[in-house]
Residue frames as a rotation matrix with the C-alpha (Angstrom) as fourth column:
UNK 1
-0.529 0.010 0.848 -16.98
0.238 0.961 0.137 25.84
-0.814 0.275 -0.511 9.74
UNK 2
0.596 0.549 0.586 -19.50
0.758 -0.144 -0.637 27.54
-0.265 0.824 -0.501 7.25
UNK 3
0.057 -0.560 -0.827 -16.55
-0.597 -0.682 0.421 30.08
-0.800 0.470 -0.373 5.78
UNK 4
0.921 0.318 0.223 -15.60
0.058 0.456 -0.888 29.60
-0.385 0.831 0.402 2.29
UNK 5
-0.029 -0.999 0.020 -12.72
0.668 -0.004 0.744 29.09
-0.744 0.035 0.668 0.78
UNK 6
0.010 -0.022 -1.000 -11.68
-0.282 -0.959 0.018 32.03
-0.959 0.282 -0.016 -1.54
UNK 7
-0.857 -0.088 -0.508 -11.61
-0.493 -0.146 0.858 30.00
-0.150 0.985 0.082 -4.77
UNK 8
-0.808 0.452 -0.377 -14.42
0.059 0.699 0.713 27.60
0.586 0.554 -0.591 -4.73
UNK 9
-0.225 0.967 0.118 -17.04
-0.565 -0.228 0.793 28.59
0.794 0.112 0.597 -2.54
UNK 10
0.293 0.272 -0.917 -16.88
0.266 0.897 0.352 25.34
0.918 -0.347 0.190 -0.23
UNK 11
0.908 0.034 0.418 -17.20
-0.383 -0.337 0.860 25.41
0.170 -0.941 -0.293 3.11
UNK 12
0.075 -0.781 0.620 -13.76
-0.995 -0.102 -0.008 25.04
0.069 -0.616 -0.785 5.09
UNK 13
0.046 0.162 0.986 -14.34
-0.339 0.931 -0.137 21.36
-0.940 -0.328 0.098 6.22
UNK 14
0.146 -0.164 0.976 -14.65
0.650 0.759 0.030 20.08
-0.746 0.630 0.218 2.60
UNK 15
0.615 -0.445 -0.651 -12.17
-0.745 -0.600 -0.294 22.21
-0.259 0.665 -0.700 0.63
UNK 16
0.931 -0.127 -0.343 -10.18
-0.107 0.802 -0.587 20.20
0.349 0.583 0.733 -1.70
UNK 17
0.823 -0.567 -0.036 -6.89
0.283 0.354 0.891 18.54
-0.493 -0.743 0.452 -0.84
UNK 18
0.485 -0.690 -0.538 -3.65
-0.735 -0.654 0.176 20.04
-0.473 0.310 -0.825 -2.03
UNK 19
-0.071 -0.511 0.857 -2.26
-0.489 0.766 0.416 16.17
-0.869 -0.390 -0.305 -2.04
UNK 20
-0.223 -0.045 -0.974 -1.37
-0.962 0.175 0.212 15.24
0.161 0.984 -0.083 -5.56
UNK 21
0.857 0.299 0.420 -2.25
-0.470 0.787 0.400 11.44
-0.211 -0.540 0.815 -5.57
UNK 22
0.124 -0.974 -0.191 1.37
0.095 0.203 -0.975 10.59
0.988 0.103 0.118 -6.48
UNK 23
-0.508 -0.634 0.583 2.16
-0.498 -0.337 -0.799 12.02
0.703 -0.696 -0.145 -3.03
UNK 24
-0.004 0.889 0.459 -1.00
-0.998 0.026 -0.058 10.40
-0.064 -0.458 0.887 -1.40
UNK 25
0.789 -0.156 -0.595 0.00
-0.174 0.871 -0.459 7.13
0.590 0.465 0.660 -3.05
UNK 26
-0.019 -0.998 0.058 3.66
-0.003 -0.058 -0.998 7.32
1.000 -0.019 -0.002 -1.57
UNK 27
-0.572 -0.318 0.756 2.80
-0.733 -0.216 -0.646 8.09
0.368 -0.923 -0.110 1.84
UNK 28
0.839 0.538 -0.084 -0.02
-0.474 0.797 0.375 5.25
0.269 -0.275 0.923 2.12
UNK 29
0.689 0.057 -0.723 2.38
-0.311 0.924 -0.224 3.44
0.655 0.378 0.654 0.54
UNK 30
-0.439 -0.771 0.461 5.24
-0.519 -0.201 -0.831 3.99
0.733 -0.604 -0.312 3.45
UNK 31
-0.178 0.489 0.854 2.32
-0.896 0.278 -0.346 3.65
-0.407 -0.827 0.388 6.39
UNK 32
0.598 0.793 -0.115 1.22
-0.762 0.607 0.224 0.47
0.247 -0.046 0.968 4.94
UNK 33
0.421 -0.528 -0.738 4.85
-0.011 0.810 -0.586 -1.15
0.907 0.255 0.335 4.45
UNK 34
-0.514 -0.410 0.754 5.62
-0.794 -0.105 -0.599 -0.06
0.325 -0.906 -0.271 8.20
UNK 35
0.272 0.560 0.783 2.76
-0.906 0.422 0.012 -2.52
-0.323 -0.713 0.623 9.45
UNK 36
0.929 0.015 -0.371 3.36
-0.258 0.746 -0.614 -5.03
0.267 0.666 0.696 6.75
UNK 37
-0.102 -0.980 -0.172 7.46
-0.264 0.193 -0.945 -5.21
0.959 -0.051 -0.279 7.96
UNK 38
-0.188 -0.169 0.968 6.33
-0.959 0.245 -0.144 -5.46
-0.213 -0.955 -0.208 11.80
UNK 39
0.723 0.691 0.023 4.17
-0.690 0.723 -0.035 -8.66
-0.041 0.010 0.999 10.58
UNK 40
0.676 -0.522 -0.521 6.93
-0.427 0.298 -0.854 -9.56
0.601 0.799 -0.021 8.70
UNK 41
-0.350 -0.933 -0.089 9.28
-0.183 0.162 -0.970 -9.36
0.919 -0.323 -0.227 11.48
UNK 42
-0.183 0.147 0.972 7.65
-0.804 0.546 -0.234 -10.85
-0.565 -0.825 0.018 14.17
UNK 43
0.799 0.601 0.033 6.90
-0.573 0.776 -0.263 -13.49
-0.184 0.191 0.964 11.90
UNK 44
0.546 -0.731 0.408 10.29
0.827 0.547 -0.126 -14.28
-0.131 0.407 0.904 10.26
UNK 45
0.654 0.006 -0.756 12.63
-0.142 -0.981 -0.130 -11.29
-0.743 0.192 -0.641 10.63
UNK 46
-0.210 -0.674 0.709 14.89
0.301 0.645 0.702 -12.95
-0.930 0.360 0.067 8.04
UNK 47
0.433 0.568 0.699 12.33
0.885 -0.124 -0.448 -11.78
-0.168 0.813 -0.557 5.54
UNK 48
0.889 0.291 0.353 13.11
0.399 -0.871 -0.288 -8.55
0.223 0.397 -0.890 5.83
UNK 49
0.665 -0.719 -0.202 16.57
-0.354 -0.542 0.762 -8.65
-0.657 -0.436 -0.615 7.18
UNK 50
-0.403 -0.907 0.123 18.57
-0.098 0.176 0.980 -11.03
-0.910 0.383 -0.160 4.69
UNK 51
0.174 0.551 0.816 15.10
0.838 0.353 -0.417 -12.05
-0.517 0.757 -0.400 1.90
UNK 52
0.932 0.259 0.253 14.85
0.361 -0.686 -0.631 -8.27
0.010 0.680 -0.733 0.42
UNK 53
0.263 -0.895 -0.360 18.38
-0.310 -0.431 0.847 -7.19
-0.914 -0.111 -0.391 0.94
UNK 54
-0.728 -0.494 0.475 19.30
0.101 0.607 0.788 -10.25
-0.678 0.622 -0.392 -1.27
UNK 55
0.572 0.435 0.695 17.15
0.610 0.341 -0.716 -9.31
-0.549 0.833 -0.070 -3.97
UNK 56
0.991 -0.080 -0.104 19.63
-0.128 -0.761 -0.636 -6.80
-0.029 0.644 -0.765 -5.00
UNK 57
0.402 -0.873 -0.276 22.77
0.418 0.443 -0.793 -9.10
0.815 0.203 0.543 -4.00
UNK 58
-0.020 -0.671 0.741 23.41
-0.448 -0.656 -0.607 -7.61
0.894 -0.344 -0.288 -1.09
UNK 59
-0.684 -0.483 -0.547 24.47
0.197 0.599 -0.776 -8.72
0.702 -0.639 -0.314 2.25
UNK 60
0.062 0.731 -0.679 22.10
0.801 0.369 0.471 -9.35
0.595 -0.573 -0.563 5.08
UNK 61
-0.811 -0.561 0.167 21.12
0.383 -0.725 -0.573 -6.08
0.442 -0.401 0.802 7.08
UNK 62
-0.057 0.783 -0.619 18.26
0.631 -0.453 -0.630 -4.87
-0.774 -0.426 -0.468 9.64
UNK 63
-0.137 0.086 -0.987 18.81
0.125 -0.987 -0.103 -1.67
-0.983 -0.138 0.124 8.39
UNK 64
-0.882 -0.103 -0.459 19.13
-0.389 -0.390 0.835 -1.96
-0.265 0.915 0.304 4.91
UNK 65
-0.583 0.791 0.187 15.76
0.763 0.453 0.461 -4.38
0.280 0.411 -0.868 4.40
UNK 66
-0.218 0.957 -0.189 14.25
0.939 0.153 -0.309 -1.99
-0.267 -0.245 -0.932 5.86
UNK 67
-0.441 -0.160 -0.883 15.27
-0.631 -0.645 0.431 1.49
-0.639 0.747 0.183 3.81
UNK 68
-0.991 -0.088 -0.102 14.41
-0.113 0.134 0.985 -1.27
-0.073 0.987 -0.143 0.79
UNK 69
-0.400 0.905 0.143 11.12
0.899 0.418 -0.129 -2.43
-0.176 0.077 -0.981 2.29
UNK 70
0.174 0.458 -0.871 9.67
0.218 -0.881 -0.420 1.21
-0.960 -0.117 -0.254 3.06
UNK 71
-0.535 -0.402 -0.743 10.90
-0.436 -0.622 0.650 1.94
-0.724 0.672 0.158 -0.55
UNK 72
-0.898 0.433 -0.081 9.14
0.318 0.765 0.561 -1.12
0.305 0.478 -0.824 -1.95
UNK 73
-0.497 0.837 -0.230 6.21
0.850 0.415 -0.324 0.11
-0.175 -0.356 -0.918 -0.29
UNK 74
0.284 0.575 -0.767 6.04
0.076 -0.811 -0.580 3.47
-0.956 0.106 -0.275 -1.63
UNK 75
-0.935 -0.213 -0.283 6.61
-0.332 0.254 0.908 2.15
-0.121 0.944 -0.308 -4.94
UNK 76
-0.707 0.707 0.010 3.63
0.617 0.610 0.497 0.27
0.345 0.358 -0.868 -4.95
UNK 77
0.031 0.881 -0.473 1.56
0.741 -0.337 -0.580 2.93
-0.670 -0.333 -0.663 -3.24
UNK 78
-0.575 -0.181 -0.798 2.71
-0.390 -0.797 0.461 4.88
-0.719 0.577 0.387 -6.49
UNK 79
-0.996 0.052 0.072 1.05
0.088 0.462 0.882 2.21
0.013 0.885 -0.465 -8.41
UNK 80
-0.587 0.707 -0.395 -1.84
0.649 0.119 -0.751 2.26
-0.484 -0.697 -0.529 -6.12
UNK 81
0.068 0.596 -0.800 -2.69
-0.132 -0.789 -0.600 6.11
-0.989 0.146 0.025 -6.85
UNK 82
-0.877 -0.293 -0.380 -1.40
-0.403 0.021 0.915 5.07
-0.260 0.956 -0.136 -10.60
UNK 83
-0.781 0.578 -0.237 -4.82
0.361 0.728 0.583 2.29
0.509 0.369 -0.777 -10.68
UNK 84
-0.565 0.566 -0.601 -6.73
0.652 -0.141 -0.745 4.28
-0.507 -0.812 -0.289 -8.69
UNK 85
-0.381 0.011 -0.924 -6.67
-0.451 -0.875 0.175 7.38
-0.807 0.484 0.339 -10.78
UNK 86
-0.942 0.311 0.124 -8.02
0.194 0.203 0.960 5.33
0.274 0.928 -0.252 -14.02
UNK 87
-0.607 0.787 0.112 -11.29
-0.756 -0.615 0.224 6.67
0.245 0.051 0.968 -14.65
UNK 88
0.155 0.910 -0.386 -13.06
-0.343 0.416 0.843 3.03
0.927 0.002 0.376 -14.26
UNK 89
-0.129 0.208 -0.969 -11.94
0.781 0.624 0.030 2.59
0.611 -0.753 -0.244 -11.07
UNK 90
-0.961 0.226 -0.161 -12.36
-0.153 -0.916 -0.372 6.14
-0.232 -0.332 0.914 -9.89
UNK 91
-0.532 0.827 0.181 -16.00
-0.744 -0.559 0.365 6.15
0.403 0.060 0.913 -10.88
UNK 92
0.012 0.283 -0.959 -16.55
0.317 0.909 0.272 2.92
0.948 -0.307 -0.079 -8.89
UNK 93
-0.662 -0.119 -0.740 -15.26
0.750 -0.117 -0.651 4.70
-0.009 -0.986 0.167 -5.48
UNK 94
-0.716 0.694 -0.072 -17.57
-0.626 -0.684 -0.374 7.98
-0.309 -0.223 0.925 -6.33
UNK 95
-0.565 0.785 -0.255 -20.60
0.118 0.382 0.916 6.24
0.817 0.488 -0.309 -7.31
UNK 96
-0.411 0.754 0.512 -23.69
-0.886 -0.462 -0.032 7.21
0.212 -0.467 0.858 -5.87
UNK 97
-0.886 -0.464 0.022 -24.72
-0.431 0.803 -0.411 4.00
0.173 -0.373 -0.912 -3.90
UNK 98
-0.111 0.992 0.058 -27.92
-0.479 -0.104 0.872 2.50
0.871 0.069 0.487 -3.13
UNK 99
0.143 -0.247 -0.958 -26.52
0.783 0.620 -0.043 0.34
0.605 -0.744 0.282 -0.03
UNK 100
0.760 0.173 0.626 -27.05
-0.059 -0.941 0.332 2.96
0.647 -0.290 -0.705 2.83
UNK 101
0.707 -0.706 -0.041 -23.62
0.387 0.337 0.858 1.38
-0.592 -0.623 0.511 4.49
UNK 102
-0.220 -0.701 0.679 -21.66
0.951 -0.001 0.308 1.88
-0.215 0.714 0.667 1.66
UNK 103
0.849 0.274 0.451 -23.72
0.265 -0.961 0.086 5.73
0.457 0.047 -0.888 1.33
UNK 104
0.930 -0.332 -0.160 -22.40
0.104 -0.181 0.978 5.99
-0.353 -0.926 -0.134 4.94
UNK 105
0.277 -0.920 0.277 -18.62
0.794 0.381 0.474 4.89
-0.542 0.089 0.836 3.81
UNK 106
0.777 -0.332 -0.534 -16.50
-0.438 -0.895 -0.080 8.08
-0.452 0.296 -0.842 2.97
UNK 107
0.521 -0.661 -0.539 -13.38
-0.658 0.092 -0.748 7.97
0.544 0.744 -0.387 0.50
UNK 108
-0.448 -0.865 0.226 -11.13
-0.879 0.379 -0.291 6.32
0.166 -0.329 -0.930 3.05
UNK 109
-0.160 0.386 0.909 -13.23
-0.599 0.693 -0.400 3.64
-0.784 -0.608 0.121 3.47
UNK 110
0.987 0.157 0.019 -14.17
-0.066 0.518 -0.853 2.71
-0.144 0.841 0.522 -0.22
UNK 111
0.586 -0.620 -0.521 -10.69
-0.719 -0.103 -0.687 3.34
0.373 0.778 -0.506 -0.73
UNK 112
-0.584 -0.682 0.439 -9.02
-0.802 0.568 -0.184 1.22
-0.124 -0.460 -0.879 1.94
UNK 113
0.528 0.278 0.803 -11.94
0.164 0.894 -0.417 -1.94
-0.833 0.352 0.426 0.72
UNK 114
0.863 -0.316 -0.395 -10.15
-0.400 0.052 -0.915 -1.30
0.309 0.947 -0.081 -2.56
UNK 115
0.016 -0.996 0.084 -6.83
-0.960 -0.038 -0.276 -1.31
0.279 -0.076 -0.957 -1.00
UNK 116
0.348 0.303 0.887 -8.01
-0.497 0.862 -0.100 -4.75
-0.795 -0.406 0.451 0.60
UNK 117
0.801 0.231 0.553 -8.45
0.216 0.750 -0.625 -6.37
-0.559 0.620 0.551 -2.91
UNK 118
0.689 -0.577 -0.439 -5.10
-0.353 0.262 -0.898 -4.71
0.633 0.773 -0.023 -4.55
UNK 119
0.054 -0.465 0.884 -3.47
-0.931 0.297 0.213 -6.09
-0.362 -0.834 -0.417 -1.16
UNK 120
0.555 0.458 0.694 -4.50
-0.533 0.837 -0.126 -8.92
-0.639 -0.300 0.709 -2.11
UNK 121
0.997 -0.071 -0.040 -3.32
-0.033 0.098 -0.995 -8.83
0.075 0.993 0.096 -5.75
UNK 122
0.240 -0.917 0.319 0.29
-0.851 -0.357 -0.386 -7.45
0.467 -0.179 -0.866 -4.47
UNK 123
0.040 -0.230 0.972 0.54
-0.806 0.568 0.167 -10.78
-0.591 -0.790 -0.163 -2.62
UNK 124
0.508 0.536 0.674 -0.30
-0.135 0.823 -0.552 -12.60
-0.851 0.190 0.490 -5.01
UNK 125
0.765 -0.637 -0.091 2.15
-0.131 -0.016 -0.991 -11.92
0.630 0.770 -0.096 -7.32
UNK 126
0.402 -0.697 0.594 4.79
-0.596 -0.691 -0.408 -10.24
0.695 -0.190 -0.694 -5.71
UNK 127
-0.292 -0.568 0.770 6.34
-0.893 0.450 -0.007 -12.47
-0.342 -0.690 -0.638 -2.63
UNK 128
0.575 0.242 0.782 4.53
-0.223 0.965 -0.135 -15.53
-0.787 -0.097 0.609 -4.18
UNK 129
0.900 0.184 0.396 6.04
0.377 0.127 -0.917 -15.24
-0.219 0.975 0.045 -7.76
UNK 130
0.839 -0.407 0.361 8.30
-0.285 -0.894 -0.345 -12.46
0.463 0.187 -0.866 -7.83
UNK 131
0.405 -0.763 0.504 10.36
-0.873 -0.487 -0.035 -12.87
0.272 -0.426 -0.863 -5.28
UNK 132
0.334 -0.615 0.714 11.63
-0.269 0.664 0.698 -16.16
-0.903 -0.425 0.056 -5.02
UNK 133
0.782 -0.106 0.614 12.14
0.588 0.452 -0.671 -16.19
-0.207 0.885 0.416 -8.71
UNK 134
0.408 -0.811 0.419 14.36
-0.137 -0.508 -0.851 -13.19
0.903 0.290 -0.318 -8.63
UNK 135
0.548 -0.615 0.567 16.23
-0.765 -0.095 0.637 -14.06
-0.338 -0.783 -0.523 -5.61
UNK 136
0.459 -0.465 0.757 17.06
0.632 0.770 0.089 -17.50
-0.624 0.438 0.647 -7.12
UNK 137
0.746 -0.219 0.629 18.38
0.656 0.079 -0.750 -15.49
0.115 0.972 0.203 -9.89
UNK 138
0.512 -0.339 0.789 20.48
-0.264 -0.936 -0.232 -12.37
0.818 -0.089 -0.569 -7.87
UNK 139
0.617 -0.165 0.769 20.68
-0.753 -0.408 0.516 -13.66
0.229 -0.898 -0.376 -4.49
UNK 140
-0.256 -0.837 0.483 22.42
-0.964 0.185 -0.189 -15.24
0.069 -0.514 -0.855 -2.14
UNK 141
-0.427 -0.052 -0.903 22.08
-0.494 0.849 0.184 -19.06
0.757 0.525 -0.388 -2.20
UNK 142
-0.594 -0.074 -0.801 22.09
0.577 0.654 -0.489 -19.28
0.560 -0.753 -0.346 1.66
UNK 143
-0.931 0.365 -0.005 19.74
-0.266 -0.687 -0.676 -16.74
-0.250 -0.628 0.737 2.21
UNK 144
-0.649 0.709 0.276 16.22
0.452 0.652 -0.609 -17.86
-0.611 -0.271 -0.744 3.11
UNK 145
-0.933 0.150 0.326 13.72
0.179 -0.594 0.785 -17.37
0.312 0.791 0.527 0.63
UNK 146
-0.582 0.806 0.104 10.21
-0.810 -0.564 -0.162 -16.01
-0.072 -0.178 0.981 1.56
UNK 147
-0.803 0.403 0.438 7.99
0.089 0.809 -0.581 -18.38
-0.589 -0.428 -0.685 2.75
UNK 148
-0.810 0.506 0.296 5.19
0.423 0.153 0.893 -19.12
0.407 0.849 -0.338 -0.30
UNK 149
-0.007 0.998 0.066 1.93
0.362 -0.059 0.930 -19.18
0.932 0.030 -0.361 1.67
UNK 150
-0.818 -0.051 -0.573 2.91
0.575 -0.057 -0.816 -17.66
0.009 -0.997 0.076 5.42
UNK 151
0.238 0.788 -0.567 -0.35
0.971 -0.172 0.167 -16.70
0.034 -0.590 -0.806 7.33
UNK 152
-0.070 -0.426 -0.902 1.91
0.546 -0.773 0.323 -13.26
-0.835 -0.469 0.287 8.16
UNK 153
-0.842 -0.426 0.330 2.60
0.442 -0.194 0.876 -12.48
-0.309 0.884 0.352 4.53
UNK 154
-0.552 0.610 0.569 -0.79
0.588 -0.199 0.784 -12.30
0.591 0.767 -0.249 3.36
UNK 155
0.375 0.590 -0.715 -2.52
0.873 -0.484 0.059 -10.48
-0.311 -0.647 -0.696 6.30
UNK 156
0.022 -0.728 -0.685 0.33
0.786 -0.411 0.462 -8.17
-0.618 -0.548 0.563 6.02
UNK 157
-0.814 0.171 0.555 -0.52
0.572 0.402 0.715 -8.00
-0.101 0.900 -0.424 2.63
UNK 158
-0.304 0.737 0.603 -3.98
0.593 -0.349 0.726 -6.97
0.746 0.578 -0.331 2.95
UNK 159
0.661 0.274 -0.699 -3.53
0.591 -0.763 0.260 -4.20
-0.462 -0.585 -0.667 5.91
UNK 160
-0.200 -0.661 -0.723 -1.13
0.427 -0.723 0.543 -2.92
-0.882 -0.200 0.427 3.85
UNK 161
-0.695 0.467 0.547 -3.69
0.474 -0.275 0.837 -2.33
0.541 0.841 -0.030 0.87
UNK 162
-0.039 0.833 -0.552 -5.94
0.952 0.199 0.233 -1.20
0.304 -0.516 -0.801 3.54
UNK 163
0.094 -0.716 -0.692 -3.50
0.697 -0.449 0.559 1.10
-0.711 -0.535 0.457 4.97
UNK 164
-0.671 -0.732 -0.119 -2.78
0.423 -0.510 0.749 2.61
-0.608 0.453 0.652 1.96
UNK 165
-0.270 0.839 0.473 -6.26
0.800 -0.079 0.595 2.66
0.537 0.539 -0.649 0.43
UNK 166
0.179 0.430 -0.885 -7.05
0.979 0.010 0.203 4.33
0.096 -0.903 -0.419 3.55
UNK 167
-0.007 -0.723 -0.691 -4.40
0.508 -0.598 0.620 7.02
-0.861 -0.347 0.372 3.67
UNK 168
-0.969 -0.059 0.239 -5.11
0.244 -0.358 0.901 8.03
0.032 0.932 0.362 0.03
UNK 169
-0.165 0.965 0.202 -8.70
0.749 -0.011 0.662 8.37
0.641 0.261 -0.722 0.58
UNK 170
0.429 0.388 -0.816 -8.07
0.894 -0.310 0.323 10.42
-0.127 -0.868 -0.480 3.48
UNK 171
-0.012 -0.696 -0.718 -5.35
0.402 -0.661 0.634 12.83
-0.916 -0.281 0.288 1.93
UNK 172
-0.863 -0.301 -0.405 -6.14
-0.116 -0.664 0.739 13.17
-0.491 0.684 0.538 -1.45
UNK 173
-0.367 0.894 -0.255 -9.82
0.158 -0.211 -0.965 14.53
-0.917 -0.395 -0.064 -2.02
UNK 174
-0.342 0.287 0.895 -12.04
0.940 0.103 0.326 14.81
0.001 0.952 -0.305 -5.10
């Protein structure tokens, strides 16, 4: 545990992370839309079997919503590491704290309370806005649109900023 690594000196245990945050971003963003599709689909699997298909005009499919969701979700965990990486919100998660909870609270943790609040944001646009405006406009007439304000949605919503905050803080190191 006290070896160094051969380029920097640091002990073993906190050597930096190969994990580009592109790649860190992407895999959050996968793990978060996995939880965020169970919600989904115990809540209304429609959402994800005939709602996201039919934003691209296609035909209702288990399989395919869910190749699009898991893609949709590591899209947005690209945006994640994309808003993460800006320098004012990067020197918000390293700041030196005076709250001895928040001391306490390693990267995954500040990062997955971030991921909380762009969860929050992603909901707020996206299925509330977004997507019933472009389904009216692509999809299928008789396919249900996303429910506005489900309970499921927005939890889902903000473990899967959590999830992904989480999973970037944990894989891709400063």
């Amino acid at each position: 545990m006290g070896e160094s690594t051969h380029d920097t000196g640091e002990s073993a245990s906190h050597a930096r992370s190969t994990v580009t945050p592109w790649i860190g971003g992407a895999l959050g963003g996968v793990a978060g839309a996995l939880v965020l599709g169970v919600l989904l689909w115990l809540a209304e699997p429609a959402i994800v079997e005939a709602s996201i298909p039919a934003l691209y005009g296609l035909d209702p499919t288990p399989v395919g919503g869910w190749v699009l969701h898991l893609l949709h979700g590591a899209i947005i965990g690209l945006v994640f590491a994309a808003v993460t990486e800006r320098r004012i919100v990067r020197t918000y998660l390293e700041a030196d704290v005076e709250t001895q909870a928040l001391r306490f609270a390693g990267a995954p943790l500040r990062t997955a309370g971030f991921g909380v609040v762009f969860g929050l944001a992603i909901w707020a646009v996206l299925p509330l806005i977004v997507m019933p405006l472009w389904i009216g406009m692509v999809g299928d007439p008789d396919v249900p649109v996303m429910p506005d304000l489900i309970v499921e949605s927005l939890l889902g919503h903000l473990l899967y900023g959590a999830i992904v905050g989480a999973v970037y803080g944990a894989i891709v190191r400063r």
